[in-house]
Backbone as ProteinMPNN parsed JSONL, in Angstrom:
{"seq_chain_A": "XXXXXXXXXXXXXXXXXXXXXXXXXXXXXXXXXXXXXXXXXXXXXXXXXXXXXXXXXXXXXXXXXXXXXXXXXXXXXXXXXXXXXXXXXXXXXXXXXXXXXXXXXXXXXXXXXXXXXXXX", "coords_chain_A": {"N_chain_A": [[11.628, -9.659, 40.809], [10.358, -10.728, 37.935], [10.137, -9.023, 34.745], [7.345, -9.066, 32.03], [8.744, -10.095, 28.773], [8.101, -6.522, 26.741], [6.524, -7.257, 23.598], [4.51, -5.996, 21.969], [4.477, -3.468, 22.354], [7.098, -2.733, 21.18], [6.341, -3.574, 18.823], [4.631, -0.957, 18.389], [5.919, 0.799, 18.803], [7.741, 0.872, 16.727], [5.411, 0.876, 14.372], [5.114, 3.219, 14.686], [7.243, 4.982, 14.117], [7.751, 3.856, 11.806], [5.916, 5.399, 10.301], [6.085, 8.221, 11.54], [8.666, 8.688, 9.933], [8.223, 8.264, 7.39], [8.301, 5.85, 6.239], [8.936, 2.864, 4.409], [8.427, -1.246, 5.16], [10.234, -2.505, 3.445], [12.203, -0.417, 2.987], [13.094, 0.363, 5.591], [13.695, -2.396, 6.17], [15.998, -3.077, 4.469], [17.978, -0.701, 5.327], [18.37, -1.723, 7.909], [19.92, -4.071, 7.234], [18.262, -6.604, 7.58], [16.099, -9.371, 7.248], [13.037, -8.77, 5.464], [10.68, -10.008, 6.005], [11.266, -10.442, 8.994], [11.401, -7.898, 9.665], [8.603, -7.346, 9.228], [7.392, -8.987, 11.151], [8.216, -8.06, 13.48], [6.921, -5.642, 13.265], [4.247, -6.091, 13.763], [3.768, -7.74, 15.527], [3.79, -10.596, 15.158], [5.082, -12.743, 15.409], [6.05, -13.233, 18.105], [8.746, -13.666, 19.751], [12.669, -14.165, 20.876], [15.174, -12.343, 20.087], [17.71, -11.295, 18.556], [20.35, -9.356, 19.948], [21.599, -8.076, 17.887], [20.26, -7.752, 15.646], [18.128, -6.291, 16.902], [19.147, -3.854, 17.715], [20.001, -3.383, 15.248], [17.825, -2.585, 14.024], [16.61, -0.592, 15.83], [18.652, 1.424, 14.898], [18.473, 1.774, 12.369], [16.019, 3.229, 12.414], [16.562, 5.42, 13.195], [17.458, 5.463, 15.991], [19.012, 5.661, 19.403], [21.055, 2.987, 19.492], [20.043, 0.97, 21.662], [17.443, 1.865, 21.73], [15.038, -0.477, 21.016], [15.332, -2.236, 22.263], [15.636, -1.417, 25.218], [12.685, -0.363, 25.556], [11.265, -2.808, 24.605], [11.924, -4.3, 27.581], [10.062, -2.844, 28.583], [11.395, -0.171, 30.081], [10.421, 2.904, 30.669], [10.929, 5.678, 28.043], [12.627, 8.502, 27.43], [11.87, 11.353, 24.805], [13.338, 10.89, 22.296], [14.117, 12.799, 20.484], [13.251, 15.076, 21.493], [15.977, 17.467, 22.411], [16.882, 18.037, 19.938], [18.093, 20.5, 18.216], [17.568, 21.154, 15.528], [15.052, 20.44, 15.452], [13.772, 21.855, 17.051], [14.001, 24.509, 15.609], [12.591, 23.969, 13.481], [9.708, 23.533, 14.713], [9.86, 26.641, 15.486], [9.878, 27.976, 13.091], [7.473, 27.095, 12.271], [5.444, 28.22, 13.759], [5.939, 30.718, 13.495], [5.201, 30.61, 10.496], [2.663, 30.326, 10.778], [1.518, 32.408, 12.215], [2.449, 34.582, 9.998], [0.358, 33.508, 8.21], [-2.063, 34.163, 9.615], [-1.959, 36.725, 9.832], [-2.327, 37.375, 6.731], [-4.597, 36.299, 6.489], [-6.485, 38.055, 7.701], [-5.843, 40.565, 6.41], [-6.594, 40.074, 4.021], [-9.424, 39.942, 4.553], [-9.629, 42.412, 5.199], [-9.491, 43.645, 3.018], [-11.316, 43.093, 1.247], [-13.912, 43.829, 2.793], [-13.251, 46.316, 2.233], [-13.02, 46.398, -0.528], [-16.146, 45.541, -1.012], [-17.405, 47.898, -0.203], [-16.749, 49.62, -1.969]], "CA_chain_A": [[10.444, -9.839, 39.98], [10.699, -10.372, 36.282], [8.837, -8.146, 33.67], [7.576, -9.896, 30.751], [9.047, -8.337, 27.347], [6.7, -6.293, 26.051], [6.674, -7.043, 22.08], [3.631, -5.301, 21.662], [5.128, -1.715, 22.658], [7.702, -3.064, 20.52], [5.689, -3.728, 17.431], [3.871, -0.091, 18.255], [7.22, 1.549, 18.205], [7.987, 0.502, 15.075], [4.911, 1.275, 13.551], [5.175, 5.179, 14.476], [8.515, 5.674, 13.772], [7.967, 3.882, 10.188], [4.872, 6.455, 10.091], [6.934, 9.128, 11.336], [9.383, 8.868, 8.887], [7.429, 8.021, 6.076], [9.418, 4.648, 5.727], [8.571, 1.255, 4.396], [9.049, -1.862, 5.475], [11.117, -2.717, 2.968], [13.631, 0.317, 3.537], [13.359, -0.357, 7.156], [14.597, -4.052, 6.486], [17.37, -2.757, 3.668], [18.815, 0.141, 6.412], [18.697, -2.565, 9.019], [20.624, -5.536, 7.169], [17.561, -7.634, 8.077], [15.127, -9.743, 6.493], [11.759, -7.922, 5.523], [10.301, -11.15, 6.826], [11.955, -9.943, 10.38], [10.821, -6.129, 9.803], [7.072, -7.368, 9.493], [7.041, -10.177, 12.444], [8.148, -7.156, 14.611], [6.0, -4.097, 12.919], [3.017, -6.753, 13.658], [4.554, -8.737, 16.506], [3.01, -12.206, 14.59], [6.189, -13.913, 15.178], [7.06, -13.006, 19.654], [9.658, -14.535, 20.143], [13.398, -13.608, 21.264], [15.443, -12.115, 19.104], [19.129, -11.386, 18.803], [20.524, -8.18, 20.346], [22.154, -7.001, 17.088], [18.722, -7.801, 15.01], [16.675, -4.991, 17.414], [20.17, -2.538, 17.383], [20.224, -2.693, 13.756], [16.421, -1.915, 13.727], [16.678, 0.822, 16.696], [19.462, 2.474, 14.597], [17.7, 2.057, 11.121], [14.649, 3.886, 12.608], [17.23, 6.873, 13.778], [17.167, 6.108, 17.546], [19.852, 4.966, 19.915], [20.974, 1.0, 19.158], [19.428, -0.017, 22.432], [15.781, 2.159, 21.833], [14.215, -1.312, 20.961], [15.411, -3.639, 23.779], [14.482, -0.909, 26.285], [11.292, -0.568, 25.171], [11.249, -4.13, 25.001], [12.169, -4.492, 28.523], [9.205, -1.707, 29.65], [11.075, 0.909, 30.214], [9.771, 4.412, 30.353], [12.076, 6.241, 27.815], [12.417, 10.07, 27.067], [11.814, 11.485, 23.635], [14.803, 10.854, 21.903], [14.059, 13.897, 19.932], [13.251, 16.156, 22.371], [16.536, 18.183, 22.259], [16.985, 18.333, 18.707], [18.063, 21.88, 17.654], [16.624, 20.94, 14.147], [13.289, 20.477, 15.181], [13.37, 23.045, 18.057], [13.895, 25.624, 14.95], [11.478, 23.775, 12.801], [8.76, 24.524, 15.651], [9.725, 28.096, 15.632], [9.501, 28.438, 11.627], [6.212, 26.717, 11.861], [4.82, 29.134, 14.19], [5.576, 32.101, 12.353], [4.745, 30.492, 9.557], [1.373, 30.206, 11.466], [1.186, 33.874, 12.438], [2.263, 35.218, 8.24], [-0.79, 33.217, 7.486], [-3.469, 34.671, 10.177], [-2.104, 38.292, 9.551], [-2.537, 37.46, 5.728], [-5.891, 35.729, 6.314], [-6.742, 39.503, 8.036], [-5.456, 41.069, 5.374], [-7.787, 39.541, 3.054], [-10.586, 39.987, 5.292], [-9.889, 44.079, 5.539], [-9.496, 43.866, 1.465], [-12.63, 42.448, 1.223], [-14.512, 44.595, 3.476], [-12.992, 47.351, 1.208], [-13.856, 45.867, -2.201], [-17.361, 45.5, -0.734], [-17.715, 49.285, 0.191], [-16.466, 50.246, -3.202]], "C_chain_A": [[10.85, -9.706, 38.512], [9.868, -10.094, 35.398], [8.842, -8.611, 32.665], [7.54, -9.234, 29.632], [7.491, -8.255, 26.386], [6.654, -5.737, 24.682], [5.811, -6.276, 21.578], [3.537, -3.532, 21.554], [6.368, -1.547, 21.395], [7.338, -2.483, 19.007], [5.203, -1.655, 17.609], [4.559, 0.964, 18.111], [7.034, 1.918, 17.299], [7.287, 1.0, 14.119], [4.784, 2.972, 13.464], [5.752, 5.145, 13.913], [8.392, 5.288, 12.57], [6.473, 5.226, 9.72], [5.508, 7.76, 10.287], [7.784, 9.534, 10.119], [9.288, 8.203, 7.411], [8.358, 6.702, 5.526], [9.044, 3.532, 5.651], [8.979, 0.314, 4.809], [10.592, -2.516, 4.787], [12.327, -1.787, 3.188], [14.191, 0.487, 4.469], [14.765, -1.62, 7.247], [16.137, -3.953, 5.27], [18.31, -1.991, 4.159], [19.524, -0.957, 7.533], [19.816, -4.041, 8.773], [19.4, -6.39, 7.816], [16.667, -7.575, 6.881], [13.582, -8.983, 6.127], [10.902, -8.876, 6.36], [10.217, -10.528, 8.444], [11.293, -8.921, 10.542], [9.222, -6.886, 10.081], [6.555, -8.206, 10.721], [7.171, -8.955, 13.38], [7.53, -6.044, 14.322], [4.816, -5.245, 13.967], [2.909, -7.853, 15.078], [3.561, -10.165, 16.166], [3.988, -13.058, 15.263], [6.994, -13.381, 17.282], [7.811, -14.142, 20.062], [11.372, -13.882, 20.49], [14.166, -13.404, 20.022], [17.02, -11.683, 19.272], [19.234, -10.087, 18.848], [20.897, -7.237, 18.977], [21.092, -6.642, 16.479], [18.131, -6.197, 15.797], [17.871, -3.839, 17.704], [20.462, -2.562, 15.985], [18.909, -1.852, 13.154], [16.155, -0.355, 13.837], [17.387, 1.919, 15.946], [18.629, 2.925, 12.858], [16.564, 2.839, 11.3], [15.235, 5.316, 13.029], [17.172, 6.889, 15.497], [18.686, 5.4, 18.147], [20.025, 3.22, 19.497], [20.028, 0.682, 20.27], [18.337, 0.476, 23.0], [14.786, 0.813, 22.102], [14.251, -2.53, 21.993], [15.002, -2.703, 25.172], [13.277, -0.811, 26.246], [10.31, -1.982, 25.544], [10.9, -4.777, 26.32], [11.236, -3.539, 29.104], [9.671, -0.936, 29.84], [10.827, 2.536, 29.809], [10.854, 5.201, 29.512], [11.795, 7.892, 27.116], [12.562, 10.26, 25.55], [13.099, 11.851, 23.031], [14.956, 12.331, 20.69], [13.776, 15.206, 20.677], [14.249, 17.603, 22.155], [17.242, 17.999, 21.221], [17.151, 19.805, 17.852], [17.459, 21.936, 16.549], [15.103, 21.387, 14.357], [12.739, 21.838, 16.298], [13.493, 24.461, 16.66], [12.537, 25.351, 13.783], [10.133, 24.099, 13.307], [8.853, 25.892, 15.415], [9.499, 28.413, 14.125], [7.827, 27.589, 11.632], [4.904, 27.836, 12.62], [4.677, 30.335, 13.851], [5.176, 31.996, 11.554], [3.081, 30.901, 9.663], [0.867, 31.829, 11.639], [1.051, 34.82, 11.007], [1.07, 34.928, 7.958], [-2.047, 33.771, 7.721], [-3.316, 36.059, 10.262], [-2.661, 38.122, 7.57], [-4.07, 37.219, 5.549], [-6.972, 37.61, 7.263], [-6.435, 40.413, 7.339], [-6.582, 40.88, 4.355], [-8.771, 39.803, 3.183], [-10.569, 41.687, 5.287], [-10.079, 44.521, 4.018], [-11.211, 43.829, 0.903], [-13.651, 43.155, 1.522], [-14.527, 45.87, 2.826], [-13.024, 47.473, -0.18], [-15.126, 46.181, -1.805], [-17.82, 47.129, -0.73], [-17.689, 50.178, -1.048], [-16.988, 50.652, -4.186]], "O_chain_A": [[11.513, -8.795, 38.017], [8.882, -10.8, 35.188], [9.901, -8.778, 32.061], [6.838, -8.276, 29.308], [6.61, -8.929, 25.851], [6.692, -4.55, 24.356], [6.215, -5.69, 20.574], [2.831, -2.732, 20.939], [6.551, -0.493, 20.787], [7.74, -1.536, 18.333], [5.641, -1.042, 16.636], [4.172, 1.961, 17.501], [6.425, 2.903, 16.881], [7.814, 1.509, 13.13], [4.475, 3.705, 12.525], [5.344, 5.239, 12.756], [8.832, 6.13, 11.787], [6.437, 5.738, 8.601], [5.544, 8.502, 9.305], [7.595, 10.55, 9.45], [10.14, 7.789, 6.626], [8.999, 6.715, 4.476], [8.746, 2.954, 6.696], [10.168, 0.474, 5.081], [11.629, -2.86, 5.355], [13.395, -2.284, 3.543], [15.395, 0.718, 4.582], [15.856, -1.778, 7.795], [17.107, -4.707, 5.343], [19.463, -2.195, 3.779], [20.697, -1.042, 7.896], [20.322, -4.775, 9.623], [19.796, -6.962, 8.831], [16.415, -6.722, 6.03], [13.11, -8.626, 7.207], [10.44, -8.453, 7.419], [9.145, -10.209, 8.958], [10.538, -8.853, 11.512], [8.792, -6.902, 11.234], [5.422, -8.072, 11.182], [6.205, -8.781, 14.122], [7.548, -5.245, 15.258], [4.745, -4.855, 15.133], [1.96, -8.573, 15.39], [2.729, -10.61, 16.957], [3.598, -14.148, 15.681], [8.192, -13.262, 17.539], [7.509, -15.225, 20.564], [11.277, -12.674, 20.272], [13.958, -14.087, 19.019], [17.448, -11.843, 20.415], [18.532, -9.407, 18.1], [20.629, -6.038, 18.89], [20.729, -5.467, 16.539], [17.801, -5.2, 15.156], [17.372, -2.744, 17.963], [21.218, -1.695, 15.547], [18.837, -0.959, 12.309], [15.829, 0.555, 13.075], [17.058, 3.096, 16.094], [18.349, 4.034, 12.401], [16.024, 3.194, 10.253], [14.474, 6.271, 13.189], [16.94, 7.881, 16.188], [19.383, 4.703, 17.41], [19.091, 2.454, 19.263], [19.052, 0.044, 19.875], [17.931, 0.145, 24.114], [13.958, 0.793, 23.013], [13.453, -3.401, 22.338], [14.232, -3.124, 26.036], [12.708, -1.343, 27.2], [9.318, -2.205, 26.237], [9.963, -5.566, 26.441], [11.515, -3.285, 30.276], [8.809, -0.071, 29.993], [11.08, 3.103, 28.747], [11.837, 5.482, 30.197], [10.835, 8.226, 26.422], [13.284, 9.465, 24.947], [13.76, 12.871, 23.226], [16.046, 12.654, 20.216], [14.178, 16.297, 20.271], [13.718, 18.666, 21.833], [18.424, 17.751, 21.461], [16.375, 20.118, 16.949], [16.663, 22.871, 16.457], [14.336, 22.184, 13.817], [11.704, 22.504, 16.299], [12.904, 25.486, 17.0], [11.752, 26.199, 13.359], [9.379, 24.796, 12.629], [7.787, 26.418, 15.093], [8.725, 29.363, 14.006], [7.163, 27.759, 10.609], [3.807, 28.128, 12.144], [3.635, 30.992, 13.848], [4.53, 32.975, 11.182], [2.439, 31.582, 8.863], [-0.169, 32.251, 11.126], [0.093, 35.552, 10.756], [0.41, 35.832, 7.444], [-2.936, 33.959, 6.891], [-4.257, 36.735, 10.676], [-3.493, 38.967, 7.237], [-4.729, 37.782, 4.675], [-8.165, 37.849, 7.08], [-6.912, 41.455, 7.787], [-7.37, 41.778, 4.059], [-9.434, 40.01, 2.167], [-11.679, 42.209, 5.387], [-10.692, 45.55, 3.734], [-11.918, 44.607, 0.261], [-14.49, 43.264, 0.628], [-15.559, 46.538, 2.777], [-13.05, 48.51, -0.842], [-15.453, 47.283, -2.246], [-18.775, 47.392, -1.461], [-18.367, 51.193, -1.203], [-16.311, 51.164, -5.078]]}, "name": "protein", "num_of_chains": 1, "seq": "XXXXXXXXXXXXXXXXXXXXXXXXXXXXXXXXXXXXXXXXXXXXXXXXXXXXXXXXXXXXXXXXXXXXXXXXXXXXXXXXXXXXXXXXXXXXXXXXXXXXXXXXXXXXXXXXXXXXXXXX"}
């Protein structure tokens, strides 16, 4: 059975990961060696049509993922978060959560100050 490529997962990629990483098309299509032309037919999938293997591994890699993120995808399948095991972000989680906790002991802090101004 043959699965028909699905540019549309494609295009929806694309548009996270340039949302993710706060990245335009244009610096997209200047990382990638490709046309901006190219970058926007596949942010937008206007233009489905096939495309040359290096074209969607220069993309895949310009976006920070494996070369052959965008032809699997492409091809349907299911793929694991290529960030997942990222020691970076696994510590960035943990500084965001304390960060999270400094703020709701400080925001209790404030709140016992307060309570003790008031009484004053």
């Amino acid at each position: 059975m043959h699965v028909a490529k699905d540019w549309d997962a494609v295009a929806a990629a694309i548009r996270s990961r340039l949302n993710e990483l706060d990245m335009t098309q244009a610096e997209l299509a200047a990382r990638a060696g490709v046309a901006l032309m190219t970058v926007r037919e596949l942010q937008h999938n206007s233009q489905p049509r096939r495309r040359s293997p290096r074209t969607l591994t220069a993309v895949s890699e310009a976006l920070g993922w494996p070369g052959d993120q965008l032809a699997r995808i492409l091809e349907g399948e299911r793929l694991p978060d290529v960030d997942a095991d990222d020691p970076v972000l696994a510590e960035l989680d943990a500084v965001k959560a304390d960060l999270v906790a400094v703020v709701r002991r400080l925001d209790a802090i404030e709140r016992r100050l307060g309570i003790a101004d008031a009484q004053s």
